[in-house]
N, C-alpha and C positions, 0 to 999 in steps of 0.2 A: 942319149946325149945328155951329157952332164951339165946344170945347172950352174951358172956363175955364184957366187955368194951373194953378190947382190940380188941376184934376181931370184934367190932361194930367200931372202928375206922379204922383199916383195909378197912371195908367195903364200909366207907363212905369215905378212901382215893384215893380205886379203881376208885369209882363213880366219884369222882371230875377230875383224872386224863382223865376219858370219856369222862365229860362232853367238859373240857378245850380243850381236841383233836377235838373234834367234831366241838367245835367255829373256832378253827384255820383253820382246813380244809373248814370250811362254809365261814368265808374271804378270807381265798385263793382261793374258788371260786369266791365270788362276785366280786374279785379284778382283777381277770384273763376275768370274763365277760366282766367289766366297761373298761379294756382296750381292748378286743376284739370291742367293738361299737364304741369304741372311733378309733380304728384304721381304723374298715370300715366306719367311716363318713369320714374319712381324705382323704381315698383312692377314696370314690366318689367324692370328693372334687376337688383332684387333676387327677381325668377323668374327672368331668366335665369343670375344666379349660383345659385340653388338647383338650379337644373338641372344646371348647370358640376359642382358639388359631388357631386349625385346620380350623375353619369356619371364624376365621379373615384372616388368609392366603388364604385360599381359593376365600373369596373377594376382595382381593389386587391381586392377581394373575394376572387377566383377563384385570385392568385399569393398573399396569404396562408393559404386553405385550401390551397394548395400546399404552403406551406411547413411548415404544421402536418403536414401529412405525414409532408415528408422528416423534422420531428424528433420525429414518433412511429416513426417507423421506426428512427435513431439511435438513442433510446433503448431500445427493443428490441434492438439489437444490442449494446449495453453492457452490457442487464443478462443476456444470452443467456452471456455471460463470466464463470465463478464467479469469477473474482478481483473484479472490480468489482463483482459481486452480492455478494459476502460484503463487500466493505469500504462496500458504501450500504446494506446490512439492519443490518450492526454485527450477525451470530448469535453467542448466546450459549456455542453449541457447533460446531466444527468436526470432521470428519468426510471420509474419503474414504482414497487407496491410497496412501503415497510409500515404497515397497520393503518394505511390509506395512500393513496395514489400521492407521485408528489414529482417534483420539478425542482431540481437542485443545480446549481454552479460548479464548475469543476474546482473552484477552489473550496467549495462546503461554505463561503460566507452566506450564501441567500439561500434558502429551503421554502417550498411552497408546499404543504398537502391538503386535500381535498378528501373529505369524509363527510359520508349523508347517512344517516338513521329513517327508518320510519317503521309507525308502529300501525297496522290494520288490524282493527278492533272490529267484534259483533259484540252488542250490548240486549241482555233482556232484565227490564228494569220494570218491576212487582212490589205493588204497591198496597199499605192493607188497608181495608175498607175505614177502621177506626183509627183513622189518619189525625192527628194535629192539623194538617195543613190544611182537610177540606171541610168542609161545612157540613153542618147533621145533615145526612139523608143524601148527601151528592157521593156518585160514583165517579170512578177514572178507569178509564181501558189501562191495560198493562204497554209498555212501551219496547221495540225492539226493533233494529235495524243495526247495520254497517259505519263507521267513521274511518279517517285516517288520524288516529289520536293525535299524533306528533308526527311533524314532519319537519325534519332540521337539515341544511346544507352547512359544512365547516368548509371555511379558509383557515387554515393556522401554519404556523411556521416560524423562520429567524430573519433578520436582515441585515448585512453587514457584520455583525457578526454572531457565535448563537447565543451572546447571552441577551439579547433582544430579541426576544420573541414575540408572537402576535397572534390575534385568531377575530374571526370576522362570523358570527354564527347567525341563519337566516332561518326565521322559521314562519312557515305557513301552517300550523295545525291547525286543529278541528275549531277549538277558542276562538280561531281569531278567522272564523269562517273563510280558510283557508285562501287569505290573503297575505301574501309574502313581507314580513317587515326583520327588522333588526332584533333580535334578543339580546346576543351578545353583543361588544365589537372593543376588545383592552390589546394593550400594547403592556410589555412586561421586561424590565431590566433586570440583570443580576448580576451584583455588587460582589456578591460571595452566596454561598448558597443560607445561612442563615440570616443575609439583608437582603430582598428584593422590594423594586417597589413596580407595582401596577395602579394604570390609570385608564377609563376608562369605564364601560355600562359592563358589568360583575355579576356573576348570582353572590350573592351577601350569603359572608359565612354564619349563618343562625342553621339552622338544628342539621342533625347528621342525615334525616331525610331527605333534605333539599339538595345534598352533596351532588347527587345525579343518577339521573332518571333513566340513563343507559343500562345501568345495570342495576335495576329494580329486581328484586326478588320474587315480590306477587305484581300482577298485573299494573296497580296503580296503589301509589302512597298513600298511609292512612290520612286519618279525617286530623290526627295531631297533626302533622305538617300543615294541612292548607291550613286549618285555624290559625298555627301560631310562626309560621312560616315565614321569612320577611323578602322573600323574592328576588327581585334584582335593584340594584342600585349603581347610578354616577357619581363616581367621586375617584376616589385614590385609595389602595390597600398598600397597607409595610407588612413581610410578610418575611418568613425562613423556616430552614428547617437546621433540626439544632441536633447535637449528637450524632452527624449521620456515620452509621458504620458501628455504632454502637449496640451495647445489648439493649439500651433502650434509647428511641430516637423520638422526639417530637416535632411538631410544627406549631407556629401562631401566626395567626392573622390578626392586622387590627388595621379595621373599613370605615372609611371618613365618607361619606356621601350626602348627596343632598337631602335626598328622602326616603322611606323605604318604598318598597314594591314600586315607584312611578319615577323611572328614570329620563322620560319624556317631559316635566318639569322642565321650566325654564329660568333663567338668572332675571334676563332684562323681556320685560311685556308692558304693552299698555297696560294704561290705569284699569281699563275697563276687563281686561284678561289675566290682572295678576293673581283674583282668585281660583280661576279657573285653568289655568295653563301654568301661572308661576309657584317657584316653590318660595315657601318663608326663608327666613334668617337662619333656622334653626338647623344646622345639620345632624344626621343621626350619626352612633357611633357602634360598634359593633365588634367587638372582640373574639375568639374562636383560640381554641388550643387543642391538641390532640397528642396522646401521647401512648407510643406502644410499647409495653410491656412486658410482653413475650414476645422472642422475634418473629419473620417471617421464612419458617421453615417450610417449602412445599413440595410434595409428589411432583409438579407439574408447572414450575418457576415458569418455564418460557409461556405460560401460559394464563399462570398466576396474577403475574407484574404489571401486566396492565390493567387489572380491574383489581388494584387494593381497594379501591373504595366500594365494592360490589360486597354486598351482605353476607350472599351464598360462601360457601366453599368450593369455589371451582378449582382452586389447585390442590387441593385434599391437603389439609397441613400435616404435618409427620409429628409435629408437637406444636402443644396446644398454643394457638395466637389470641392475644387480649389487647384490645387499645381502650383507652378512656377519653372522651371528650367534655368541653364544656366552653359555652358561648355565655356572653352578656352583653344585649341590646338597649340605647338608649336613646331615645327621641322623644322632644318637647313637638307636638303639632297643633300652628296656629290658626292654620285654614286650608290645607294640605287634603285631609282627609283620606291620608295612604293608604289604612289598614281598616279591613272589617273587623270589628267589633262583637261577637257573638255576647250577647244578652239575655236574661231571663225574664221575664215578662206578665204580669197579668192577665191569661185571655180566658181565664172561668172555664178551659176545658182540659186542661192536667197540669200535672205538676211539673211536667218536662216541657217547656214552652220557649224554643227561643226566637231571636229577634237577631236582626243585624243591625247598627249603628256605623259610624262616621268615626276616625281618629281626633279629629278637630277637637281642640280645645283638651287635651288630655297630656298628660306625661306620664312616661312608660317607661318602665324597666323591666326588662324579659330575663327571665336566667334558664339555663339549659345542663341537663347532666345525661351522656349517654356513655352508650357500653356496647360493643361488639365480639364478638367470643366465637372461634374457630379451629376444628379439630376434627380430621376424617373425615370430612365430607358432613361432620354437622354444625352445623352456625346458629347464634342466637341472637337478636340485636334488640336491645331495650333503651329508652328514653322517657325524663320525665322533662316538662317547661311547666314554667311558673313566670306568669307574667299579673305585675303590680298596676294600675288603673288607678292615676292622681288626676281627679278632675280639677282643671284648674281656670276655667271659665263658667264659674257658675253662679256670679254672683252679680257681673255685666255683662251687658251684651256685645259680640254673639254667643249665648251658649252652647255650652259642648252636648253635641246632639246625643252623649248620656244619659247626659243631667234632663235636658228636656224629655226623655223617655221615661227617666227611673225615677227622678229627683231628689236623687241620692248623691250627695256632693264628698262622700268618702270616700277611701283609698280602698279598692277591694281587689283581691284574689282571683287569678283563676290558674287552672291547673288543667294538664292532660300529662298523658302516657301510655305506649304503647309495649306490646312485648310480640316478637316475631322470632320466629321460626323455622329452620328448614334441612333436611336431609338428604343426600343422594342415595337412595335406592340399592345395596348392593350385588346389582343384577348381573352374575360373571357378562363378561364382554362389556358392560352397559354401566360402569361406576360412576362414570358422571356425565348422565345421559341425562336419567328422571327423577327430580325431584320433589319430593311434596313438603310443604311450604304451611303455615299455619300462622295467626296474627287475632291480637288481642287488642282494643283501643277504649281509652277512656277519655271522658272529658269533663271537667264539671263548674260549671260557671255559677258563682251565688251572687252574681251583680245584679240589681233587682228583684227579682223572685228565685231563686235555685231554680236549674234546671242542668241534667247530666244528659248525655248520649255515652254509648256502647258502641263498639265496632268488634263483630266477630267473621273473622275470611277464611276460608283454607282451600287449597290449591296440589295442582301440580303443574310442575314445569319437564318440556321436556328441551335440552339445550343440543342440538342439533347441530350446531357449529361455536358451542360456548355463546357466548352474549350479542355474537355477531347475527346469528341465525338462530332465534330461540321460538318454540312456541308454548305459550300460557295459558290457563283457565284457571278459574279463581271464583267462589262463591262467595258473597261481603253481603251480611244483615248488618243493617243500622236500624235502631231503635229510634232516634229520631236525629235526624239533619240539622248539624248546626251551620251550617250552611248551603249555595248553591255554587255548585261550580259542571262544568259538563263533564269538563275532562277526568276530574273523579267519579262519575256518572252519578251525580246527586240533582235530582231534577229542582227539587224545592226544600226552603226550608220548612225543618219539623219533619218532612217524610217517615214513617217506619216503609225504608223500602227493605226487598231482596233482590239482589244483584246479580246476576249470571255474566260473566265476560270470557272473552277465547281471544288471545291476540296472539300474530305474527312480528315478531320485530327482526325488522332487516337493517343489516350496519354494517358502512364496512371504510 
């Protein structure tokens, strides 16, 4: 049956409406496909860069715990270094050894250090039968036993800032039957290094053997020092050092003090204690100058530096070192009686006879010329003092206990010198181990009757840790004693003794 037109159009509108659905639905799949693939390339895309990522980290992983290592390990060796430990802690207090114990601030304005000497001595002291000192027909047993010659505690240091410096020195030796009191105790500004001023109880700059007694050459100072020595004194020194850096450099001192050797003197005392405790009007005055000549070239600087003033050649110089010195002492004493006096004397039994006296009533001028000389381990050190004796109460009373000895009211002379000696051995391994040491002393006094003394020593030393730890023996004939003192082991005066000594000196 044949289709009407109309309903052949119908038919064929159905059909198109199919067809057209069909297409739509068939895009909308291929479309929904082509972003389905397209999504899953993206997503292995982005696993397989997570992966990429996972396996870059995982290779960094293992050379940064590495590296965290090496710079824990760094830093442990940095701070293992007190200098970079003390400048990353910033401590408030420093502490530890630099040529004595000491206690400092972290900003360096306060320094404290702390250094002790002592010297343990055996003494065998031989005396000859035709002695000055004893009487016809008397004998003396020979004398020997053990001291602790010196025995010194230091305080010193800066305060506030370093050019105030300070030292506080306590000594108990053998002298002072080893009861503890004050030797030193100065306080010290610095203006520039050629103005300083110090004030306070000083060793007084007079002869170059009194410099210091740490680093002695032979066991104990000749008999020139004690004789003309002038010890310690209270007052005030101006002082510098001049050319430093130069090929030739010096120092001077010049020492204003109350008295010489009695810095226990007092200003204001009873009436009844001013001659016996206070000092007079008169202060002494005391000049000192040093100057080196040759530089100081040494083998063994860090070693050197701290004992320029030490006789020996401990730093072996590389070329020759020379310095020259010279002092001038002066004091008027009115009742004082600071200094011993060695004298010659009347006593009908020789012609070498001396005495001791009182300074009282006298005026004094001392002059000094010494000389040190250092080259490879060998050293020379010579001095001559000439001190002048103006008796100037001899005509009222009280006289100068001189004049009532001698009763001689002139200006007289006396004079000493020494000449010393010493070399290091050179014992491969051992060049500045052992050294033997030799020492010549005169003296000679023509104040009432002439009378001289001789000093002949010689030694060896062996230095065992430098100056810090040394040990000494030393034989010393004196022909006669111009004076007594212990600690130079002179029993009496006049003695012809012989000397034997062996000491340890500890320092540190």
């Amino acid at each position: 049956m044949l289709l009407s037109r109309r309903g052949c159009g119908l038919v064929l509108g159905v059909l198109a409406i199919v067809m057209v659905g069909s297409a739509v639905t068939w895009a909308d799949a291929a479309t929904e496909e082509a972003q389905l693939l397209r999504l899953e390339a993206a997503l292995e895309r982005q696993s397989q860069r997570v992966a990429d990522l996972q396996s870059q980290l995982i290779a960094q992983e293992e050379p940064a715990e590495q590296r965290a290592r090496a710079l824990r390990e760094q830093i442990r060796a940095v701070l293992n270094e007190s200098e970079f430990r003390e400048q990353l802690t910033s401590p408030t207090l420093q502490a530890g050894y630099d040529r004595g114990l000491f206690l400092a601030s972290a900003d360096r304005n306060f320094r404290m250090k702390f250094n002790a000497r002592m010297q343990f001595r055996w003494t065998h002291y031989s005396t000859s039968s035709r002695n000055n000192y004893l009487m016809p027909n008397q004998r003396r047993h020979d004398r020997a036993g053990f001291d602790v010659s010196r025995v010194y505690f230091t305080i010193s240091g800066h305060a506030y800032t370093p050019d105030l410096t300070y030292a506080l020195i306590i000594d108990a030796s053998e002298y002072r039957a080893y009861d503890a009191g004050i030797l030193h105790a100065w306080v010290n500004y610095r203006f520039a290094d050629e103005f300083q001023v110090r004030a306070g109880v000083m060793r007084i700059s007079g002869t170059r053997a009194n410099i210091n007694t740490a680093t002695m050459q032979m066991v104990e100072t000749p008999i020139v020092e004690e004789a003309y020595t002038l010890h310690r004194g209270l007052g005030v020194r101006l002082w510098g050092r001049l050319f430093s850096g130069q090929a030739v450099t010096g120092e001077y001192r010049l020492d204003i003090i109350n008295t010489l050797t009695r810095p226990a003197t007092r200003t204001i005392t009873n009436d009844e204690d001013l001659y016996t405790a206070g000092h007079d009007n008169n202060p002494a005055i005391i000049f000192r100058t040093i100057w080196s000549l040759l530089g100081e070239h040494c083998q063994y600087p860090e070693e050197a530096v701290p004992y320029t003033c030490a006789s020996c050649d401990l730093g072996h110089h590389t070329q020759p070192a020379l310095n020259v010195g010279f002092h001038y002492a002066y004091t008027e004493d009115n009742h004082e009686d600071s200094l011993n006096i060695p004298v010659g004397y009347d006593s009908r039994l020789s012609d070498t006879t001396f005495a001791l006296v009182g300074s009282s009533g006298l005026q004094i001028h001392q002059f000094g010329l010494d000389a040190a000389f250092k080259y490879r381990g060998f050293s020379t050190t010579a001095e001559y003092v000439l001190r002048l004796l103006d008796v100037r109460q001899a005509s009222s009373p009280p006289l100068a206990p001189l004049f009532q000895l001698t009763g001689d009211d002139s200006t007289t002379a006396q004079q000493a010198a020494y000449v010393q000696c010493g070399y290091f051995l050179p014992i491969p391994g051992l060049e500045r181990k052992f050294e033997v040491v030799g020492r010549v002393g005169w003296l000679h006094v023509p104040t009432g009757r002439s009378a001289t003394a001789w000093e002949y020593a010689a030694g060896l030393n062996y230095y065992i840790h430098g100056h810090g730890l040394k040990l000494q023996t030393d034989v010393t004939r004196i022909t006669a004693a111009p004076f007594t003192f212990s600690t130079n082991s002179l029993a009496n005066v006049n003695d012809d003794a012989l000397i034997w000594r062996v000491q340890l000196q500890v320092a540190f």
